[in-house]
C-alpha positions in Angstrom: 0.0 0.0 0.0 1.3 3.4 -0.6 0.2 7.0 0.9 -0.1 9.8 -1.6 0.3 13.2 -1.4 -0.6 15.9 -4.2 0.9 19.1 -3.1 -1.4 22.2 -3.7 1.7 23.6 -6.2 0.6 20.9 -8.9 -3.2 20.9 -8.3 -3.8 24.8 -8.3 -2.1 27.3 -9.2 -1.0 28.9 -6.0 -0.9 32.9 -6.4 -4.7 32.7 -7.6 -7.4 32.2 -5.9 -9.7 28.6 -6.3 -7.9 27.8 -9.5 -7.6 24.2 -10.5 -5.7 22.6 -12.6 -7.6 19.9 -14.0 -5.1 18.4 -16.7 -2.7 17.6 -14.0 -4.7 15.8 -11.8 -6.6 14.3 -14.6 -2.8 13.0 -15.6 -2.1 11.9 -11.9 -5.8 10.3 -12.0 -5.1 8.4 -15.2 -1.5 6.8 -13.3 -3.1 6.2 -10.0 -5.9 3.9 -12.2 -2.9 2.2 -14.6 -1.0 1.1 -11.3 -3.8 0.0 -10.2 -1.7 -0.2 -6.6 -3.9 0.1 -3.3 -3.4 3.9 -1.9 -4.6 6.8 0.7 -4.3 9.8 -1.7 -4.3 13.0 0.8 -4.2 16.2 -1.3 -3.1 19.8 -0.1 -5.5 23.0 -0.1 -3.6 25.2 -2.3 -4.9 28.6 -3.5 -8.4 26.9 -2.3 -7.0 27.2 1.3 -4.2 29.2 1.7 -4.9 33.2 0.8 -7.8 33.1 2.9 -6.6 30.7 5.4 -3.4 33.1 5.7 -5.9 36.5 5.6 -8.0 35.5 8.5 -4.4 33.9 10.8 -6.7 30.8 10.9 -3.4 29.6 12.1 -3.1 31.3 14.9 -6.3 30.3 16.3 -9.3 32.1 17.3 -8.7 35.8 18.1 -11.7 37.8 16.7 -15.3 36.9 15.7 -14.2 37.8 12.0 -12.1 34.6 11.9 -15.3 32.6 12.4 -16.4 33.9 9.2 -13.4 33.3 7.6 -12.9 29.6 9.0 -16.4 28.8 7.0 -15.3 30.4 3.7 -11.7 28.2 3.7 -13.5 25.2 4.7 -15.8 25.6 2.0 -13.1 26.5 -0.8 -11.4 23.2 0.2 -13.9 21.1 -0.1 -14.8 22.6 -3.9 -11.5 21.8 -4.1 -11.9 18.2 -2.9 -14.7 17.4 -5.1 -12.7 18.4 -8.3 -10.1 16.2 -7.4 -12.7 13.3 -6.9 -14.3 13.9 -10.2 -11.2 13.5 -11.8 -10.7 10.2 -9.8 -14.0 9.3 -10.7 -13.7 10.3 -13.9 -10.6 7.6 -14.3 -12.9 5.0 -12.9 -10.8 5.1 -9.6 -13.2 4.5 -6.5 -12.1 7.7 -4.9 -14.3 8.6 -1.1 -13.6 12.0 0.7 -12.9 11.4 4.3 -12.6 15.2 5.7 -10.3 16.3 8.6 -13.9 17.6 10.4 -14.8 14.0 10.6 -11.8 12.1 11.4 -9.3 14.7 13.1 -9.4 16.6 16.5 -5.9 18.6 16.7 -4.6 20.5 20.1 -2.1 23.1 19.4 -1.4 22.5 15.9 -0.7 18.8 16.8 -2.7 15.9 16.2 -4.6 15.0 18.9 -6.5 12.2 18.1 -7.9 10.7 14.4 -10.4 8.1 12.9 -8.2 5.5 11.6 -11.1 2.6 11.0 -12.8 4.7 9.2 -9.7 4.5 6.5 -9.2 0.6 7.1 -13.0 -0.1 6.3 -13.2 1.9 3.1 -9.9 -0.1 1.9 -11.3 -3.2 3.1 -14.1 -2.9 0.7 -11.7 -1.9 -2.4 -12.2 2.2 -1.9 -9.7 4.5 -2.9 -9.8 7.2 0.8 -9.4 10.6 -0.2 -8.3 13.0 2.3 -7.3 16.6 2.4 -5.4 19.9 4.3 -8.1 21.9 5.9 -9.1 23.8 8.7 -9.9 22.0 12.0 -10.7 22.4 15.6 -8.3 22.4 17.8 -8.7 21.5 22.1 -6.2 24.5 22.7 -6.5 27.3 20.3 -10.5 26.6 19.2 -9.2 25.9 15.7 -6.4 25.8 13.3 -5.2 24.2 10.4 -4.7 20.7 9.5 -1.7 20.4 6.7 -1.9 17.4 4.4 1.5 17.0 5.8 0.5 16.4 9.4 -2.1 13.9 7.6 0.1 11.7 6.0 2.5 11.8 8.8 -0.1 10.5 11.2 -1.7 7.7 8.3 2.2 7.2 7.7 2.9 6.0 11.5 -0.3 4.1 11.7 -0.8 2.0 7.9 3.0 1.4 7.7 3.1 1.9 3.5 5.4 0.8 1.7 6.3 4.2 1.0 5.1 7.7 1.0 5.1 9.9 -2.4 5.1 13.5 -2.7 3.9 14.8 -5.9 5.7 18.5 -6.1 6.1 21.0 -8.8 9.9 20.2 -8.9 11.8 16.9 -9.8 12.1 16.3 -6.0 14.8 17.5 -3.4 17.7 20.0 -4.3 20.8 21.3 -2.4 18.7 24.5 -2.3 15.3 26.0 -3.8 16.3 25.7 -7.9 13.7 28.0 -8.5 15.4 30.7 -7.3 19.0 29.5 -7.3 20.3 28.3 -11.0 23.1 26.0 -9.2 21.3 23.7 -6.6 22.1 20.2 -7.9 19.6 17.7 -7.9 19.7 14.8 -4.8 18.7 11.3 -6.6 19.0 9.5 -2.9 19.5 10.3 0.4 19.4 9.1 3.9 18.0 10.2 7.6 21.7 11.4 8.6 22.2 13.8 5.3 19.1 15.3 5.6 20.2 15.8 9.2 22.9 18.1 7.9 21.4 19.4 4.5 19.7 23.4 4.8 17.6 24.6 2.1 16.7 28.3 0.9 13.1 28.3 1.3 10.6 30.1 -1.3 10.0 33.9 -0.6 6.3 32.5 -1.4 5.9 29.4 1.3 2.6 28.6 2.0 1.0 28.8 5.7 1.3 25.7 6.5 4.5 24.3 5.3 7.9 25.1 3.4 10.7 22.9 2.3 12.2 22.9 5.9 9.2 21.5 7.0 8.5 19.1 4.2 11.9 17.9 5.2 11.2 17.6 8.9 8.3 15.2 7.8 10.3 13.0 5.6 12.8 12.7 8.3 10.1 11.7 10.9 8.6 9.2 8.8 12.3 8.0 7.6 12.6 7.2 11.5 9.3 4.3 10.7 11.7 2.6 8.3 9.3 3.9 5.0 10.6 5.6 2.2 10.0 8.5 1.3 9.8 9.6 -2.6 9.5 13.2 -3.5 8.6 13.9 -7.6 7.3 16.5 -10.3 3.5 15.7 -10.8 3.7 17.9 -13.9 5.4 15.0 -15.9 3.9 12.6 -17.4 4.3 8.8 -16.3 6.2 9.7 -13.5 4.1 8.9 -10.8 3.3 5.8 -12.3 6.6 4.1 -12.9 7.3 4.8 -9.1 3.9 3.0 -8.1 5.0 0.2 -10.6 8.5 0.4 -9.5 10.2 1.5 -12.3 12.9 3.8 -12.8 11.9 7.3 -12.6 13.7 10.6 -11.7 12.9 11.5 -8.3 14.5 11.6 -5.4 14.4 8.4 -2.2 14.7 9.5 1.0 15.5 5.5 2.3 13.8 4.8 5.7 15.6 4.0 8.7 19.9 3.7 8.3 21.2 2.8 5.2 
């Protein structure tokens, strides 16, 4: 089984608002079918959740009666998100089911504090393809604040033990630093827990709310320590995701689980 994660940079465009980017994840949705491999797909929020979510300091949890307002509005951008990315699925004949964060996930203090994993085990049990997602969520401590897809696939990580965990990014996968804005960073094919340790990154002036690259690598590194591997890859080219389901060779980067 593998967990999936579709970064909002390949699904929307991030700097506009609630736009999707249907060719991609009908190319993703086409892969995911052809593998025909059993998966938890978890998708990020994108321009669907971030501008507003980063407008109203969702993140920061309740302050103001205003935020209430504004917690509704990113919810509901999410979910239109959600169900574009199901009818592609469903489009593709994949047997896709939205489990939301509201109905599985309780966080306290931006953490996790609990979630519905049966839920996930009976849809795969019957053949279903879950389909969860960043959103907003309460939160025991600060009344709300934001679940990252990140957080999600760490928790679904520790718990379903995958055989591995694939980013889908807008790059190849990991880099000595950000190559969008940096012309030299080489490209890292493989790596371990104890080089990641040491490597730093130059994180993008336009980082979303949730996460950056230091973060992304903070949650490879914690699901390295499960003994999964990690694979980080560009979503925008073709066939890629689906020679890495099939296990084919593919350019991408491994981070290997555990010490190698």
């Amino acid at each position: 089984m593998f967990i999936l994660k579709l970064g909002g940079s390949v699904i929307t465009k991030k700097s506009e608002q609630g736009c999707f980017r249907p060719e991609v994840m009908d190319n993703l949705a086409r892969e995911i079918k052809k593998a025909n491999k059993e998966v938890i797909l978890v998708h990020g929020a994108g321009s669907f959740g971030h501008i507003l979510a980063k407008q109203y300091e969702l993140n920061k949890g309740y302050k103001n009666k205003d935020q209430i307002h504004g917690f509704s509005l990113t919810h509901a951008m999410v979910q239109t998100l959600n169900s574009f990315v199901l009818k592609s699925l469903h489009s593709h004949n994949v047997s896709a089911v939205s489990l939301s964060p509201h109905s599985t996930v309780k966080l306290n203090d931006h953490g996790l504090a609990r979630m519905d994993y049966k839920i996930f085990e009976e849809y795969l049990d019957k053949h279903f393809t879950p389909v969860t997602f960043g959103d907003v969520a309460l939160d025991e401590k600060l009344g709300f604040s934001i679940c990252s897809g990140d957080l999600l696939v760490m928790a679904l990580a520790k718990y379903f033990k995958p055989e591995k965990v694939i980013f889908v990014m807008d790059e190849d996968g990991l880099y000595t630093s950000n190559p969008k804005i940096n012309k030299d960073a080489e490209f890292i094919e493989s790596t371990t827990i104890e080089k990641l340790e040491k490597l730093t990154t130059s994180i993008d002036a336009h980082a979303d709310v949730t996460e950056d690259m230091g973060g992304k690598i903070d949650t490879m590194k914690n699901i390295s320590r499960l003994g999964i591997d990690t694979v980080l890859l560009n979503g925008n080219k073709q066939d890629i995701l689906y020679n890495v389901l099939i296990g084919e060779d593919a350019k991408c980067t491994i981070v290997y689980g555990g010490k190698k």
